[in-house]
C-alpha positions as CSV (number, residue, x, y, z in Angstrom):
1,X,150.8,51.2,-109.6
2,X,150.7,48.9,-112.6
3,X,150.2,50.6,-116.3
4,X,148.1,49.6,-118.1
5,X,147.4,50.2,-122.0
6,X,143.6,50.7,-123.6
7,X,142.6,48.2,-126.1
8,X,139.9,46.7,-127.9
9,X,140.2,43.5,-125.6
10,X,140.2,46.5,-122.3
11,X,143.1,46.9,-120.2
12,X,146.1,44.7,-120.3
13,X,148.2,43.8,-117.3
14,X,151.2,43.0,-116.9
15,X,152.8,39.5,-115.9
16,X,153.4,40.6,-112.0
17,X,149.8,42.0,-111.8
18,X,147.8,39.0,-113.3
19,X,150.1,36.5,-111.0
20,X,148.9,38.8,-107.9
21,X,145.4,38.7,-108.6
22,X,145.1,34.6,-109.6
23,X,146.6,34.0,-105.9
24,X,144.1,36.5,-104.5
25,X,141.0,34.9,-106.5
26,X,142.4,31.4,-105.6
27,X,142.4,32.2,-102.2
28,X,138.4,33.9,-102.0
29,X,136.6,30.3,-101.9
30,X,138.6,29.3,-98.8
31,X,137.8,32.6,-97.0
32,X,134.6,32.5,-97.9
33,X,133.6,29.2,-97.1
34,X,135.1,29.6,-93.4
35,X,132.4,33.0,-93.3
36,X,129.5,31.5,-94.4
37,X,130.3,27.9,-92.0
38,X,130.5,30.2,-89.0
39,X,127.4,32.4,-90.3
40,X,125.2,28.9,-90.1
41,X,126.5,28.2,-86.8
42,X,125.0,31.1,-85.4
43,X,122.2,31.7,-87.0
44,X,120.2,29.6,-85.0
45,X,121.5,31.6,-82.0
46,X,120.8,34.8,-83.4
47,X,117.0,33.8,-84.9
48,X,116.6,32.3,-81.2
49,X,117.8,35.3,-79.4
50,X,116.5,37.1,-76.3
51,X,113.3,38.8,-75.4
52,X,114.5,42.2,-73.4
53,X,112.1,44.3,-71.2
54,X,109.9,43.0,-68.3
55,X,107.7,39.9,-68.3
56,X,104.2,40.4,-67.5
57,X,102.5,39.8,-64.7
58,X,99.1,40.3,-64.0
59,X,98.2,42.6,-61.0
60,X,97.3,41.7,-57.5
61,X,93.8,42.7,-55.9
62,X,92.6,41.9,-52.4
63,X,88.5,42.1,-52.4
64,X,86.5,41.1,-49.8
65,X,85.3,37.5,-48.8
66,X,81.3,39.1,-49.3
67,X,79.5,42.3,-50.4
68,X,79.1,44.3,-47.2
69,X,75.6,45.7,-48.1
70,X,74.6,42.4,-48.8
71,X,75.2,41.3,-44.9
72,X,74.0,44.4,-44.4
73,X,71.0,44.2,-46.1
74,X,69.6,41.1,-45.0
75,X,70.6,41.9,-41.3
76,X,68.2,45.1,-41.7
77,X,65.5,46.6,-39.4
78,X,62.9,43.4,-39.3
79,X,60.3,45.3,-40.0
80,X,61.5,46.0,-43.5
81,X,61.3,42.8,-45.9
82,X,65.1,41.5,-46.4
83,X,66.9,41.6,-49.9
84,X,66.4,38.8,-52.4
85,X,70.0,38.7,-53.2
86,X,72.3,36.0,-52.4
87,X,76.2,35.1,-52.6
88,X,75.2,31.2,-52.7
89,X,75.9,30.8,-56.6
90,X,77.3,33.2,-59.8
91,X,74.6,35.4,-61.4
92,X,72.8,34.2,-64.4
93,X,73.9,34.9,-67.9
94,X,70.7,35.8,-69.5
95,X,69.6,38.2,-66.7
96,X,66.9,39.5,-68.6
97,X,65.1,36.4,-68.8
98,X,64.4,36.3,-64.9
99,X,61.9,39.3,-65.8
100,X,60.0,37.4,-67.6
101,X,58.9,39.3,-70.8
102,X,58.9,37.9,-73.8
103,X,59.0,41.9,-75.8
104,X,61.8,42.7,-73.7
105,X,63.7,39.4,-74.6
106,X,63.1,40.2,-78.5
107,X,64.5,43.7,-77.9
108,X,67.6,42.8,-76.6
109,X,68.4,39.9,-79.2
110,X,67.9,42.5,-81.5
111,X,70.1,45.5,-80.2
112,X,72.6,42.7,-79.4
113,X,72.7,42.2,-83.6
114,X,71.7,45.1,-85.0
115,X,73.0,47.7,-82.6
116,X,75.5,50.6,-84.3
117,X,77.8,50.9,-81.3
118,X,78.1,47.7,-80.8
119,X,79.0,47.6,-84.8
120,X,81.3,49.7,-84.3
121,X,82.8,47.8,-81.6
122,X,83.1,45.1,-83.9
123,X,85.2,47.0,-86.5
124,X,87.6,47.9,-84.0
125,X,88.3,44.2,-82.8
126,X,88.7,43.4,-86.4
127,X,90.9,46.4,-86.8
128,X,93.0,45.0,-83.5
129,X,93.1,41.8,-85.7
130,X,94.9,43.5,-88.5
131,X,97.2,45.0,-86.1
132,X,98.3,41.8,-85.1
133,X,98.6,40.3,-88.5
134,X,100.7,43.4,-89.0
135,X,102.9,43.2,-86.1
136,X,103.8,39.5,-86.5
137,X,104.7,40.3,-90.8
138,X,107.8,42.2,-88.9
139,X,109.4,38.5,-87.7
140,X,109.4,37.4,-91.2
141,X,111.2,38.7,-94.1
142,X,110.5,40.9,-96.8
143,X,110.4,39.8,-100.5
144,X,110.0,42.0,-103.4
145,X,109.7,41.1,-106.8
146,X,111.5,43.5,-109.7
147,X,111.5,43.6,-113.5
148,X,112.1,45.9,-115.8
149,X,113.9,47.4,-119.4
150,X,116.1,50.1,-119.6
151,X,117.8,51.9,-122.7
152,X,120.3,54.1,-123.6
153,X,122.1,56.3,-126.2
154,X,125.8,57.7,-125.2
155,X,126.2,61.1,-126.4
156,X,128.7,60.8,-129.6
157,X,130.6,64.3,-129.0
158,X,131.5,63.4,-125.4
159,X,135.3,62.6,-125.3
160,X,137.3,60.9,-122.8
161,X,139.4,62.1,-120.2
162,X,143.1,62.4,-120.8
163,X,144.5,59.2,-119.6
164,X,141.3,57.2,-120.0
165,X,138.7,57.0,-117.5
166,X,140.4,53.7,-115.4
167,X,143.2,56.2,-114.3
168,X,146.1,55.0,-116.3
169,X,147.9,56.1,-119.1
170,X,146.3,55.3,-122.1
171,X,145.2,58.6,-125.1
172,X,141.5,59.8,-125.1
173,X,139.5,58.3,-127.5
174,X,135.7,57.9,-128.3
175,X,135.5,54.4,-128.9
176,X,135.2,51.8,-126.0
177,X,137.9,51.4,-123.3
178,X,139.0,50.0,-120.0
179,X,138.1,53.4,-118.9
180,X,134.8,53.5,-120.3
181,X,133.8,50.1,-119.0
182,X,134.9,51.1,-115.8
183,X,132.6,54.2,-115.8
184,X,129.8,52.1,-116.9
185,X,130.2,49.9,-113.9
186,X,130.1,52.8,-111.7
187,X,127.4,54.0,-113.4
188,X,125.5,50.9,-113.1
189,X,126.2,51.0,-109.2
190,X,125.1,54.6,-108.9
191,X,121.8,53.9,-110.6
192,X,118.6,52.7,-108.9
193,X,117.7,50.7,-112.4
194,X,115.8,52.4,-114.4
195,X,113.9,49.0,-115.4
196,X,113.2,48.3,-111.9
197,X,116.5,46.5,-111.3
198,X,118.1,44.6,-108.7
199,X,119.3,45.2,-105.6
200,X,123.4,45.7,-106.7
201,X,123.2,43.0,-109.2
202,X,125.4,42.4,-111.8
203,X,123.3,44.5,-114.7
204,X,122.1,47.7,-113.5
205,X,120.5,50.7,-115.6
206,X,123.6,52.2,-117.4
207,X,122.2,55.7,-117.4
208,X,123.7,57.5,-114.0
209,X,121.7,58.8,-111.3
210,X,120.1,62.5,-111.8
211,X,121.6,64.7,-109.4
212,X,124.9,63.1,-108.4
213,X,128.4,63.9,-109.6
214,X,128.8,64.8,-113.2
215,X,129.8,62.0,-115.6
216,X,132.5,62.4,-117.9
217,X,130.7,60.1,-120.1
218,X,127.8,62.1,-120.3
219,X,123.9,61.2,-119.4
220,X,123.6,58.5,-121.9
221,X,126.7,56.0,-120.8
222,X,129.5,54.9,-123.2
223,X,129.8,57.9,-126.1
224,X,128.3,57.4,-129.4
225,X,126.6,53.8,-128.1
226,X,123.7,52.6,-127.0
227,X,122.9,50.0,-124.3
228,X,119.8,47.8,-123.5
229,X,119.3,46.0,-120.4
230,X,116.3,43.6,-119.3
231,X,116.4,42.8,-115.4
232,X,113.9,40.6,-113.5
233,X,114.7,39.4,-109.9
234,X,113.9,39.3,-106.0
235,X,115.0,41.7,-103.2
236,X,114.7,40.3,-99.9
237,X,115.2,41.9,-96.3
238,X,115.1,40.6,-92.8
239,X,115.6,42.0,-89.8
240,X,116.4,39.1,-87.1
241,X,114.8,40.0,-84.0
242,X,117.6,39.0,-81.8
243,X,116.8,41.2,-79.0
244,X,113.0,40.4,-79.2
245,X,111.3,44.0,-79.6
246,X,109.3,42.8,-82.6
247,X,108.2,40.2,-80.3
248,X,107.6,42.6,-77.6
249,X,105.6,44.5,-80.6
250,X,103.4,41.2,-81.5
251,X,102.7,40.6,-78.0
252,X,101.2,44.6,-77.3
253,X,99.4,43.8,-80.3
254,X,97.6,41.0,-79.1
255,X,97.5,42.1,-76.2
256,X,95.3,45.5,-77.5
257,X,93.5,42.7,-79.6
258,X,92.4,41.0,-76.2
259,X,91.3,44.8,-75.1
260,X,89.4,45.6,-77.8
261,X,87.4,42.1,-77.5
262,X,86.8,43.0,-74.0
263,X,85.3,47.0,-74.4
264,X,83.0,45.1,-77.2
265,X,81.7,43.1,-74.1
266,X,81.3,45.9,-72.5
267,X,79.3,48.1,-74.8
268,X,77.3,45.0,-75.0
269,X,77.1,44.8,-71.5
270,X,76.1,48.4,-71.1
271,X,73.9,48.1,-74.2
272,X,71.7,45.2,-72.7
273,X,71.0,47.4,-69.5
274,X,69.9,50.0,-71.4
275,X,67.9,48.4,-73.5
276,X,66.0,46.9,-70.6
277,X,66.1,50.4,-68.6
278,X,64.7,51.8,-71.1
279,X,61.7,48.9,-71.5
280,X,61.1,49.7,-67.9
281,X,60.9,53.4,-68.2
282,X,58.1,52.8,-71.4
283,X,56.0,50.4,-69.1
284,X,56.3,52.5,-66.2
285,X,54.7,55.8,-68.3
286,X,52.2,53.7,-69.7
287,X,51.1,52.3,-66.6
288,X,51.3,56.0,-64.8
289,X,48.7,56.7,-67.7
290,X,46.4,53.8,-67.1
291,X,46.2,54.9,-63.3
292,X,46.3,58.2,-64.4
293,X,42.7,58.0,-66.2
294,X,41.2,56.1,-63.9
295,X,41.5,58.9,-61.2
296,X,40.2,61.0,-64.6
297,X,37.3,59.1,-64.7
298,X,36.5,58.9,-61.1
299,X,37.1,62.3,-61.0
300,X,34.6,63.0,-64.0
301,X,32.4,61.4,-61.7
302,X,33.1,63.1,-58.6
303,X,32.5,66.2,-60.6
304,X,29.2,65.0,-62.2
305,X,28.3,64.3,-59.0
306,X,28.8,67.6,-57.6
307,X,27.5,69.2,-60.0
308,X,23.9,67.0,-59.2
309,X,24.1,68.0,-55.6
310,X,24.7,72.2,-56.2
311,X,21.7,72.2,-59.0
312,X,19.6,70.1,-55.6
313,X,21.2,72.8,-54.0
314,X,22.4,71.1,-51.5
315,X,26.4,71.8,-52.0
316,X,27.8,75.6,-52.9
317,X,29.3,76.6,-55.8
318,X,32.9,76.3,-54.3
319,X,32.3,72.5,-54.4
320,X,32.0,72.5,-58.1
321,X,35.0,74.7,-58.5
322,X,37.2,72.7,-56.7
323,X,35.8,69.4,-58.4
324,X,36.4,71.3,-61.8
325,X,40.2,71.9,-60.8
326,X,40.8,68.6,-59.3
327,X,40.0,67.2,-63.3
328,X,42.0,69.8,-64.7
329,X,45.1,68.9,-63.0
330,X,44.7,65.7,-63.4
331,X,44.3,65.7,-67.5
332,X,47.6,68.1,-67.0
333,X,49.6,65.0,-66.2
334,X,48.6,63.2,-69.1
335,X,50.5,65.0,-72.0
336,X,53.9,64.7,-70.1
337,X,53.5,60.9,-69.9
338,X,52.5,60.3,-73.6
339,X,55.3,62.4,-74.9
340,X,57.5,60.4,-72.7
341,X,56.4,57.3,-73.6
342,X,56.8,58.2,-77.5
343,X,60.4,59.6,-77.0
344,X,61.3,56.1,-74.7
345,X,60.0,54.3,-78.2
346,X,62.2,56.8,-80.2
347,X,65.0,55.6,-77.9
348,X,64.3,52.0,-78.2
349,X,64.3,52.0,-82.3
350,X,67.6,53.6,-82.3
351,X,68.9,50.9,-79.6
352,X,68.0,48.2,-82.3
353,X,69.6,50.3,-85.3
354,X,66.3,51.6,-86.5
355,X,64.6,54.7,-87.3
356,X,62.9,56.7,-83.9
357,X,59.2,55.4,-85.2
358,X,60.2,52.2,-86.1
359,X,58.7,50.1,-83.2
360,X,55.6,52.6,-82.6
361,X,53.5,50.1,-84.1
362,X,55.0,47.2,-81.8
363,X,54.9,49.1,-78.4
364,X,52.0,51.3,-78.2
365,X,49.8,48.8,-76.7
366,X,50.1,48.8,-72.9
367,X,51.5,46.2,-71.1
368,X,52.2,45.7,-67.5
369,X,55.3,46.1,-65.3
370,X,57.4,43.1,-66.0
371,X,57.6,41.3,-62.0
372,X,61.1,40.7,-60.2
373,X,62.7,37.3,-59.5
374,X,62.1,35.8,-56.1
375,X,66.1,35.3,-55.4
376,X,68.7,37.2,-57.7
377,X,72.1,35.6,-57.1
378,X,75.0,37.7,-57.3
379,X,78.5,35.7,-56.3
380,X,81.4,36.7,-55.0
381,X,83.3,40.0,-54.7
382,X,86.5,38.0,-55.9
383,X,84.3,36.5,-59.1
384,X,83.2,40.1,-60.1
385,X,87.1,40.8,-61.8
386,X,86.4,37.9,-64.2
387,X,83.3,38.9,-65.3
388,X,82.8,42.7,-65.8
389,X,84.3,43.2,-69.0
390,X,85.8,47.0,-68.2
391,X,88.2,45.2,-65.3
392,X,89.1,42.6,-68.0
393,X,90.0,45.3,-70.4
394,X,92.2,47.1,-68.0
395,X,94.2,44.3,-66.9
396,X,94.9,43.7,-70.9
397,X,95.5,47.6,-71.4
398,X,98.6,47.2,-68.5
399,X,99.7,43.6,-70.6
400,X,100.3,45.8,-73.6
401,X,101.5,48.9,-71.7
402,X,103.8,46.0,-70.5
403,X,105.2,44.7,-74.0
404,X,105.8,48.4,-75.4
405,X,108.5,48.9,-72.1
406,X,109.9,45.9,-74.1
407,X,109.5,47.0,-77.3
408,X,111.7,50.8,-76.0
409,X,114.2,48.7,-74.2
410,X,114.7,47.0,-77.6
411,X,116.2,50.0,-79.2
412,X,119.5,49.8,-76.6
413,X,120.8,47.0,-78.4
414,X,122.1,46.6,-82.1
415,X,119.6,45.4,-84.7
416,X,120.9,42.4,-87.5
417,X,119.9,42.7,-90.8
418,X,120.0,40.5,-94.0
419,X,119.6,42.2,-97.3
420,X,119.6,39.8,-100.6
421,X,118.8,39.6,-104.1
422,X,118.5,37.3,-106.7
423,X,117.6,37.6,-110.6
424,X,118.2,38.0,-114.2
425,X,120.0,40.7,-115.9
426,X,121.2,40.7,-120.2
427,X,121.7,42.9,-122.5
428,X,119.3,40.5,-124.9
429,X,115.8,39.2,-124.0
430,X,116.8,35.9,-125.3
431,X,119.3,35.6,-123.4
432,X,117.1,36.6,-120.6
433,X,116.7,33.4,-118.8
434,X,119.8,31.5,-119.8
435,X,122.0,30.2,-117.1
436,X,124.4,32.5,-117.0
437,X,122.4,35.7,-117.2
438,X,121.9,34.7,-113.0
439,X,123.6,37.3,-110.4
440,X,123.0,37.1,-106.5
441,X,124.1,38.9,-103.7
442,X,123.6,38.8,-100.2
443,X,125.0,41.6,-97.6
444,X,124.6,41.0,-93.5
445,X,124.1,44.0,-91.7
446,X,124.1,45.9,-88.3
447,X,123.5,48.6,-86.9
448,X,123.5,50.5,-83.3
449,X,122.4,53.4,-82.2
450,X,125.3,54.7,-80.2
451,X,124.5,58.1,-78.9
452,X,120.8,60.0,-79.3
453,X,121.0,62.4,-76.7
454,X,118.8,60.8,-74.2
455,X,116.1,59.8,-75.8
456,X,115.8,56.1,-76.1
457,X,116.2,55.9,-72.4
458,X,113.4,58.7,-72.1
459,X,111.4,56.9,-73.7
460,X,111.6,53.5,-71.7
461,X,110.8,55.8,-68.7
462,X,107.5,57.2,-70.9
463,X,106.4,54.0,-71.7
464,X,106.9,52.7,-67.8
465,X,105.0,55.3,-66.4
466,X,102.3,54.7,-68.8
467,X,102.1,51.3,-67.5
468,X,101.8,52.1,-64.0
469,X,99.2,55.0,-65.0
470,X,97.4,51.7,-66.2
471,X,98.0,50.1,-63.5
472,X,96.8,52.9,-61.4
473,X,93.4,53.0,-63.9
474,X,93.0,49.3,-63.1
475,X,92.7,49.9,-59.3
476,X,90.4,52.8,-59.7
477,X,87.9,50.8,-62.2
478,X,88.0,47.8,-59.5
479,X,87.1,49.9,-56.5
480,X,84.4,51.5,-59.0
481,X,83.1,48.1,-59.7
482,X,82.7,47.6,-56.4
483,X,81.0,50.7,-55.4
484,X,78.6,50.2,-58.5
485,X,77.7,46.8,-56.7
486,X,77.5,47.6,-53.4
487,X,75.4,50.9,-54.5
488,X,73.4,48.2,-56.7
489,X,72.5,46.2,-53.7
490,X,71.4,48.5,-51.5
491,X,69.1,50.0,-53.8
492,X,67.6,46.8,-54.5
493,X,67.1,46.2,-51.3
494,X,66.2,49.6,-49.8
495,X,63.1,49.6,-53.3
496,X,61.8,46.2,-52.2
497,X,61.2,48.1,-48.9
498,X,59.8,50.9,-50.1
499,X,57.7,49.2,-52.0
500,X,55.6,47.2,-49.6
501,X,54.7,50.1,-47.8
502,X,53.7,51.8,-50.6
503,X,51.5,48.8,-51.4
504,X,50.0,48.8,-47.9
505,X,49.5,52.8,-48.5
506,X,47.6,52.0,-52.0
507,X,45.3,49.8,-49.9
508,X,44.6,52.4,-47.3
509,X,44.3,55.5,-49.9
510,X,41.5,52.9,-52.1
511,X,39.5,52.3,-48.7
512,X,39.3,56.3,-47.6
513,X,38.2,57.2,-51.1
514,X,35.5,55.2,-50.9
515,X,34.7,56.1,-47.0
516,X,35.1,59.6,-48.0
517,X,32.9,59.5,-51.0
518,X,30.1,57.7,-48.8
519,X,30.1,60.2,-46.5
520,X,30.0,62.8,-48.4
521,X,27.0,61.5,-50.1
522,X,25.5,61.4,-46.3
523,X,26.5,64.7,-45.5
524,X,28.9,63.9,-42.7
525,X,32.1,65.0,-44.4
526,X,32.8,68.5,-46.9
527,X,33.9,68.2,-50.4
528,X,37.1,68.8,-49.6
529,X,38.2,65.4,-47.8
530,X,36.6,63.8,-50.8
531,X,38.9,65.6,-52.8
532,X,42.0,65.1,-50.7
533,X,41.8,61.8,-50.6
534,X,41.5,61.4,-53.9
535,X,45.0,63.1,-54.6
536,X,46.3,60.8,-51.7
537,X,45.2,57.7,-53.8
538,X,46.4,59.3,-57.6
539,X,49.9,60.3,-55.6
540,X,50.5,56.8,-54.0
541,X,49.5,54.8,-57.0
542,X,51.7,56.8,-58.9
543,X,54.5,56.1,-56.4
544,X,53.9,52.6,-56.6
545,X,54.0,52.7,-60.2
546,X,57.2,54.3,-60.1
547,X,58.4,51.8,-57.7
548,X,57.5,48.9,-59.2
549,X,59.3,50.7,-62.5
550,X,62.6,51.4,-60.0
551,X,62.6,47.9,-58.7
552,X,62.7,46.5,-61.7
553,X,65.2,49.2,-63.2
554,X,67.7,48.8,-60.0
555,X,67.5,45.1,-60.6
556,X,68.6,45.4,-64.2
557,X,71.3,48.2,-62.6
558,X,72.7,45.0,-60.1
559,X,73.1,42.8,-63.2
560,X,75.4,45.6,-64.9
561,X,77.2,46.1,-62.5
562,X,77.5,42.5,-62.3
563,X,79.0,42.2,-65.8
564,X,76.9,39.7,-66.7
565,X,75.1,39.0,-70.4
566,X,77.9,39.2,-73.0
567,X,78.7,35.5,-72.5
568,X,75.8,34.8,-74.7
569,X,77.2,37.1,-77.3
570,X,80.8,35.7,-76.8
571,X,79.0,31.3,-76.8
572,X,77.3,32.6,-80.0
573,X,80.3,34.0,-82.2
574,X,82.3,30.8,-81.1
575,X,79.4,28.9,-82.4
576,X,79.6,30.7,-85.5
577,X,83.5,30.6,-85.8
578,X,83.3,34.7,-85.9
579,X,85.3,35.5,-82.6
């Protein structure tokens, strides 16, 4: 080894030594020249790379050419009215105008704006949003911007190593040396920078790192000096995604994105229905009440009129008794359908975001039974997977399942790294920016996971069977969507049914009350027929109450299951530049 002597002017080599290291610097611009020639060559290839992991495709369903109860509905017994529904054209988007009610249209636009569900549906698309934003920073690199000031004050009793602290031969001394500037330097590459320095520039903090190796300078760098150091710079790192699991990453991301849009659409979808279910229901309870009374008030009457005939004595006591009951039964049913209609309002306010008695005002007065459309189209079986929004969200569940497979596989291969800096480091702030105060460095990196017991290929199998539990969950919610709509159909139809002979039933059970109440007045018939027939006539014009109400309700029930009305939601944020 070469010997070197501690000066003033630091270590002096000798003529053998200094001819060694001018070859070696004259040959470093050559050398690295030819790396950084063949590092632009294949950069392009390594940005470029590959994307590992499976492509996606989306999933394969066979449906049906028609709804089966819809053949089988219009093919029915003849003497049953046939369904109204068709497979001629797609459904309409604004179901809820075929109803024709203009409350029940302001309702809805206002649960579709002002619903908290539905808010919250929102924030989690524009959460998804973020998570894309996030997801794609990961292609780029990262840039950090550093400045700071250190300084420092050598102990003056600290003495150096025999031989000097560069490993030679020369005394101890406290004064500089080769030694000491050598320590410094390792000192300055130990250190984080104190100031905020640099990423291994030429100026780091000259105070040593807590915690590591003692110095033999002591805490405070060179003995009996002190040292000042201003730093400002950049730090920059980038990972190149050769292998393309950050693009994997990005497209689960959007992917999740596209999911969350859709389970917005179907909150809204679900929220529409229940919004006009619920509309239904209120109408229905008020209308049970109207009927309701008037069987009160014919039954005041009945009962008044008893009452006339036992004090002529021509009817017994009994009579009254039973008239007397009739009325009291009948006012029983009208505190059950007021508290339901107030607890249907309470459940409409909170639909629009509002407090329980906030519509009170606006739907207490009775109002009829909305009326049905004369033809409710419904399309095809094969059209129902691009409209209900819960099939449309599983298919982009399984895309993103998809991606993360990718994203595992990823972690089989070696990941490229670039770490640089740039910045300003002096001992003076006015020499601060100067020219030469400049250092740089840039260090390419890889690394590769070569042994992990298992568990990166453990997880590739975790994250495939999670797509095809997806895949699985997709089937299921298509065969639901299908039984919802079949279900849907043949309620419809079965109600419409139903409901013309309850209508024929209303007629009959008007007509024998009257009869009976003629007769009775003649003497042909006892009190008692009057009476039954006038629970025949309150118990079928309830039903038909109810089945106008179910009608009505099982045609908003086909357009759910339909998945129609969030295209209006999705034309109006487009408009608006909010989607």
């Amino acid at each position: 080894m070469a010997k070197r002597r501690s000066g003033i002017n630091g270590p002096q080599m000798d003529a053998d030594e200094r001819k060694s290291e001018k070859n070696m610097n004259r040959s470093k611009p050559n050398l690295i020249r030819i790396h950084l020639r063949s590092s632009a060559a294949l950069l392009p290839l390594l940005i470029a790379g590959c994307t590992v992991g499976p492509d996606y495709k989306p999933p394969q369903v066979t449906v049906g050419t028609n709804f089966g109860e819809l053949n089988a509905s219009t093919s029915a017994d003849p003497t049953t009215q046939p369904s109204k529904t068709n497979a001629r054209s797609e459904p309409v988007v604004e179901w809820w105008t075929t109803l024709r009610d203009a409350e029940l249209t302001a309702l809805i636009q206002r649960a579709a704006s002002e619903n908290l569900n539905l808010q919250r549906a929102a924030s989690r698309v524009r959460q998804a949003r973020a998570e894309v934003i996030i997801a794609g920073g990961k292609l780029l690199p990262t840039v950090n911007a550093t400045g700071g000031y250190s300084v420092a004050r050598g102990s003056g009793n600290v003495e150096f190593p025999s031989g000097g602290l560069g490993g030679g031969g020369g005394g101890a001394s406290s004064g500089t040396s080769s030694g000491a500037a050598s320590r410094m330097k390792e000192q300055s590459g130990n250190s984080s920078g104190s100031g905020g320095g640099s990423s291994g520039g030429s100026g780091q903090s000259l105070v040593p790192a807590q915690g590591g190796p003692q110095s033999p300078l002591g805490e405070g760098g060179l003995p009996g000096s002190q040292t000042e150091l201003y730093q400002v710079g950049l730090d920059a790192t980038w990972e190149i995604d050769i292998f393309g699991g950050v693009r994997r990453g990005v497209e689960a991301a959007a992917a999740d994105l596209a999911a969350s849009v859709e389970d917005r659409r179907d909150v809204l979808t679900t929220l529409l229905a229940e919004v006009a279910r619920d509309y239904l229901q209120l109408r229905g309870f008020q209308q049970r009440l109207v009927i309701a009374r008037a069987n009160l008030q014919a039954q005041q009457e009945t009962l008044d009129l008893t009452l006339s005939r036992f004090r002529a004595g021509f009817v017994t006591e009994l009579d009254v008794a039973r008239a007397r009951t009739q009325v009291a039964n009948t006012q029983a049913v009208l505190p059950p359908l007021e508290s339901q209609v107030r607890q249907t309002i309470h459940a409409l306010s909170i639909f629009v975001g509002q407090e329980p008695l906030a519509l009170a005002d606006e739907l207490k007065a009775i109002a009829p039974l909305p009326g049905t459309p004369l033809d409710v189209p419904i399309g095809l079986p094969s059209s129902l997977l691009k409209r209900r929004p819960d099939i449309r969200r599983a298919e982009k569940q399984i895309q993103a399942a998809n991606a993360r497979v990718g994203v595992a596989t990823a972690d089989l291969f070696p990941k490229f790294a670039i770490t640089g800096g740039l910045g300003l480091d002096s001992s003076h702030a006015k020499n601060l920016f100067q020219w030469d105060s400049r250092y740089f460095i840039l260090s390419p990196g890889v690394s590769w996971n070569v042994f992990d017991g298992g568990r990166i290929r453990a997880n590739i199998q975790a994250q495939t069977e999670q797509r095809q539990q997806l895949m699985l969950s997709y089937q299921d919610t298509v065969l639901k969507a299908l039984g919802e709509t079949e279900d849907a159909i043949v309620m419809y139809a079965t109600e419409q049914a139903r409901h013309a002979a309850l209508v024929d039933a209303e007629k009959a059970a008007r007509a024998s009350v009257e009869i009976a109440r003629d007769q009775y007045k003649q003497g042909v018939v006892d009190f008692l027929t009057v009476l039954d027939t006038q629970r025949e006539l309150l118990n079928t014009q309830d039903q038909l109450v109810q089945s106008d109400q179910l009608t009505a309700t099982n045609l908003v029930m086909l357009y759910k299951s339909l998945g129609g009305g969030w295209e209006i939601d999705a034309a109006r944020q487009l408009e608006s530049g909010t989607n």
